[in-house]
N, C-alpha and C positions, 0 to 999 in steps of 0.2 A: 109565250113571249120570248124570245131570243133578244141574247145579244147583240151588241152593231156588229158588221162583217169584218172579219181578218183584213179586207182590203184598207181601214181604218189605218192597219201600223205600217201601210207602206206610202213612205215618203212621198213619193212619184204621182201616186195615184189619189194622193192626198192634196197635194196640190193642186194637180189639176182638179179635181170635185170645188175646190173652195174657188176657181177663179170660175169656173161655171158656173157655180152660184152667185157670185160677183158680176153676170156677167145678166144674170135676171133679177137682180136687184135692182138696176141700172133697167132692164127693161120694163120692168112694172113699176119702178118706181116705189118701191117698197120702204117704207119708213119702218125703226126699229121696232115697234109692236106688231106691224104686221107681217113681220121675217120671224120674229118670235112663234105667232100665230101659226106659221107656216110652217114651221118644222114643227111644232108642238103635235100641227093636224098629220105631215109623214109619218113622224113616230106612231102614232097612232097606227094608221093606213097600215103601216111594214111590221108591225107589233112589235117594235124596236125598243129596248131597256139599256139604258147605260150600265156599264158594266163598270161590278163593285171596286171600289180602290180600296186596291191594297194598305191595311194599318201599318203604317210606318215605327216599326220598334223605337222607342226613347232610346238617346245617347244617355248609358250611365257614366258618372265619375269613375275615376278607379281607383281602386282602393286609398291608394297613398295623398292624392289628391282629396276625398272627402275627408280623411283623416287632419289634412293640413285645413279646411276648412272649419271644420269644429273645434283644431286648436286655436283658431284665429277670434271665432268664439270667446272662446272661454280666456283669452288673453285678452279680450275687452273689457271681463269683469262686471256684465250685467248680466244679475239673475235669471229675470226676467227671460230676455233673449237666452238666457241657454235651455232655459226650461221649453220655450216654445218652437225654438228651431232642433232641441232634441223631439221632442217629441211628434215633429213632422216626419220624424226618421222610425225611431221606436216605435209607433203605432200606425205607421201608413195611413194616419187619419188626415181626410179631404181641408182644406187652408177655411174652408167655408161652414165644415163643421169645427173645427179647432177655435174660430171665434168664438163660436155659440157655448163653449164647454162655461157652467157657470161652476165657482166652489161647489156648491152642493152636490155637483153629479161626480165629483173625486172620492172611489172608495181606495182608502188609502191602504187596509187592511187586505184587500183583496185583488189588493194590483189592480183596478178595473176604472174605469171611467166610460160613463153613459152618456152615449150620443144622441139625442131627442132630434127624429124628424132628421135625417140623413140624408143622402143621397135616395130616392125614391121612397119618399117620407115614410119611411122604416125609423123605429128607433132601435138601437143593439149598442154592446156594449166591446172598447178594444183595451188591449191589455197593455200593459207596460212593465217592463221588467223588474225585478226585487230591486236591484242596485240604484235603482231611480226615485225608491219610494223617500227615503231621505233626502234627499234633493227637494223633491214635490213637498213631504213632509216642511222643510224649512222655508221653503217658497212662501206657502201658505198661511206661516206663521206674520212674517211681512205685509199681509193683505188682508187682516181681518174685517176688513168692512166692504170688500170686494165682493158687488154681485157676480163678475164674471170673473175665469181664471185669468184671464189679458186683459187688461185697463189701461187706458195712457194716465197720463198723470190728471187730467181735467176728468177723471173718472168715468171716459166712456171708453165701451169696449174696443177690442184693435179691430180694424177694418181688415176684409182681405186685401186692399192696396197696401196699405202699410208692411203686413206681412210679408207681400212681393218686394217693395221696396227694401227690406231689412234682408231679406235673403239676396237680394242684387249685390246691397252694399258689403255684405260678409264677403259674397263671392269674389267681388273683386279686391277688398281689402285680404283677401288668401292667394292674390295674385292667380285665379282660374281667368283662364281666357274663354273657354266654353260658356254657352247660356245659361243659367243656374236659375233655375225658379221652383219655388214651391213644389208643384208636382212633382219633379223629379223625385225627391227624396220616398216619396209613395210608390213610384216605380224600383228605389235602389232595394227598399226592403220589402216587395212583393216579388222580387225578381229573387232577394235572399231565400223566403220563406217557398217559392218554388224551388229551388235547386235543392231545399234542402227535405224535398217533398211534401210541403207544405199546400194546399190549396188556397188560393189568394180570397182575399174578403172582397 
């Protein structure tokens, strides 16, 4: 199977293909499912594949910019949030498994936290730095009746909207004009841990 023909990226010849086709649509009268049909059965015929798109690299922050962000953080003066929008960064762990993180899966002695059922229901475990454990350590003390490590206050866990929302409002309370969400932070410290030849999880 090949890809569509080079003649695809020329403007000219682009145009005119598409008023051709425009021009037997109109003769057979072809309603959308069966223009659909139509090309579905050429490709076929020509053993034609669309060709892969290229993965468009994430805009990271820079340096100074994320920095003003986590200060904006941490001048808010909620625990909570700084423990979870650190740890979106410190552990490149996915906003969807960071819900699910319950107390029980924090070992605190061993820098680690277990992820049950992950991204391609794998369960593994990611780590978190020494200078953190005190923080998490004190966090923890505040929640002891918390099934999960994120709760709102009516004691059910945070939602990934929430957490999108909370990383929006930081954003722009840091005065970032760029789009800030969640994922990013999993690309700034995968992008760290390559540079600094690290293989990404």
């Amino acid at each position: 199977m090949t890809e569509y023909p080079p003649f695809f990226a020329n403007p000219k010849l682009k145009a005119k293909l598409v008023s051709h086709l425009c021009r037997l649509i109109r003769r057979f009268r072809l309603d959308c499912r069966q223009f659909e049909s139509a090309c579905k059965a050429a490709r076929k015929e020509m053993s034609l594949r669309r060709p892969q798109r290229s993965r468009r690299l994430p805009r990271l922050l820079p340096e100074d910019v994320l920095r003003k962000f986590y200060e904006t953080v941490d001048q808010a003066g909620n625990l909570q949030h700084q423990i979870l929008l650190r740890l979106l960064f410190y552990t490149a762990v996915r906003v969807s498994e960071l819900t699910g993180i319950r107390t029980e899966d924090l070992d605190l002695g061993a820098g680690k936290i277990f992820i049950e059922q992950g991204k391609g229901s794998k369960d593994r475990y990611i780590l978190f730095p020494d200078s953190f454990r005190l923080v998490l350590e004190a966090y923890l003390a505040t929640i002891p009746d918390n099934m999960y490590l994120l709760e709102s206050r009516h004691r059910r866990r945070y939602s990934t909207r929430r957490i999108q929302q909370l990383v929006r409002e930081y954003g722009r309370k840091a005065g970032i004009t760029d789009r800030v969400h969640p994922h990013l932070f999993r690309h700034q410290m995968l992008t760290w841990l390559t540079a600094q030849g690290m293989p990404d999880a």
